[in-house]
C-alpha positions, 0 to 999 in steps of 0.5 A: 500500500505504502510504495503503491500509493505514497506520496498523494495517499497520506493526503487521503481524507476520504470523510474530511474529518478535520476536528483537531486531536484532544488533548486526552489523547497526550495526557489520560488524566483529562478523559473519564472514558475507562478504555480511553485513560487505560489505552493512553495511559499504557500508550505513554507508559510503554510506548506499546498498546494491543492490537485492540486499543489502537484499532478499537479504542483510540483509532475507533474514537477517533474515527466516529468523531472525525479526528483530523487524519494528519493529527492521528497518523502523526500521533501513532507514528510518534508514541509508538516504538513499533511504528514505522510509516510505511506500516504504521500509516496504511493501518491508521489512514487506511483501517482505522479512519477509512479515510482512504474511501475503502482502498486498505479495508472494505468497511469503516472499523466504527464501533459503539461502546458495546463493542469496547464492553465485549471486547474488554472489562473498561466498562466495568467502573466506568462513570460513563453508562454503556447501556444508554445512548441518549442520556447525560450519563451515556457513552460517549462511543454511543452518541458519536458512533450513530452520529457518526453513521447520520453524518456519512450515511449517503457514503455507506449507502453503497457498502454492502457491508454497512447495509445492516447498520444503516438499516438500524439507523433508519430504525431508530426514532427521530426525537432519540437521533436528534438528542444522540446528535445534540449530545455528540455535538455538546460533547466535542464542544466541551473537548474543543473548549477545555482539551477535556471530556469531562462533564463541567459538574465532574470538572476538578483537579488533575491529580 
């Protein structure tokens, strides 16, 4: 892929995500997401992560909130010591961001928070309910992941692939879909404002 595709591929922004990289993903101590401060926090401890927290949970994350790609691709070729760029950048533009229009993987890897609960036990603890999708207390992986689908659906409309997902869309009630949506764009506000993705009533000193 890299000598195939490189120079013009790591200009590749297939779904023009362009929200700048939080300050969380530097420092653990500013998200309360469980899997976010475990997969940093060992990310900046051993400059190593499993397979799953760079795919499902900081390359996920980053995916269904529409991170920059050149903020996200420069931030795993840097904390990591296995990262070399011509691996390192087809598996994070290419597989975790999609944002190659499906040259590296046929489908987007975007996930709820249920995925991270079955796949790990960062749930359990959490302050964020991963059983609620529309409430203050929900998931963050909740609301962006179905924001996210509403916001490229006509994209995915042609991926057999996706055919399933949007069909659960489309399921869902409108007044629900306008509250997930709202809380999605409360919450990258709040990120954008304090470099944190803490509620203001949890807002307290980093310790």
């Amino acid at each position: 892929m890299y000598w195939a595709y490189m120079p013009e591929y790591k200009k590749r922004n297939g779904l023009n995500a362009d929200w700048p990289l939080p300050a969380f993903y530097w420092d653990e101590k500013l998200t309360d997401m469980r899997c976010l401060k475990e997969a940093v926090r060992n990310t900046r401890e051993h400059a190593y992560a499993h397979h799953i927290q760079r795919l499902m949970v900081t390359g996920n994350f980053a995916l269904i909130s529409g991170f920059r790609v050149s903020d996200v691709t420069e931030w795993y070729l840097a904390v990591y010591a296995d990262a070399f760029e011509w691996v390192e950048l087809p598996n994070t533009l290419g597989m975790a961001l999609f944002a190659d229009d499906g040259l590296m993987g046929s489908k987007p890897y975007c996930a709820s928070g249920k995925y991270i609960d079955r796949m790990s036990n960062y749930c359990k603890g959490c302050v964020n309910s991963v059983k609620s999708v529309d409430t203050a207390d929900a998931c963050p992986m909740n609301y962006l992941y179905w924001d996210f689908l509403a916001t490229h659906r006509d994209v995915f409309s042609s991926n057999p692939r996706m055919a399933m997902v949007l069909k659960n869309l489309d399921r869902m009630d409108a007044e629900k879909l306008t509250r997930v949506r709202q809380l999605a764009e409360a919450f990258k506000a709040r990120v954008e404002a304090t470099g944190s993705d803490r509620q203001p009533d949890t807002q307290g000193p980093l310790l």
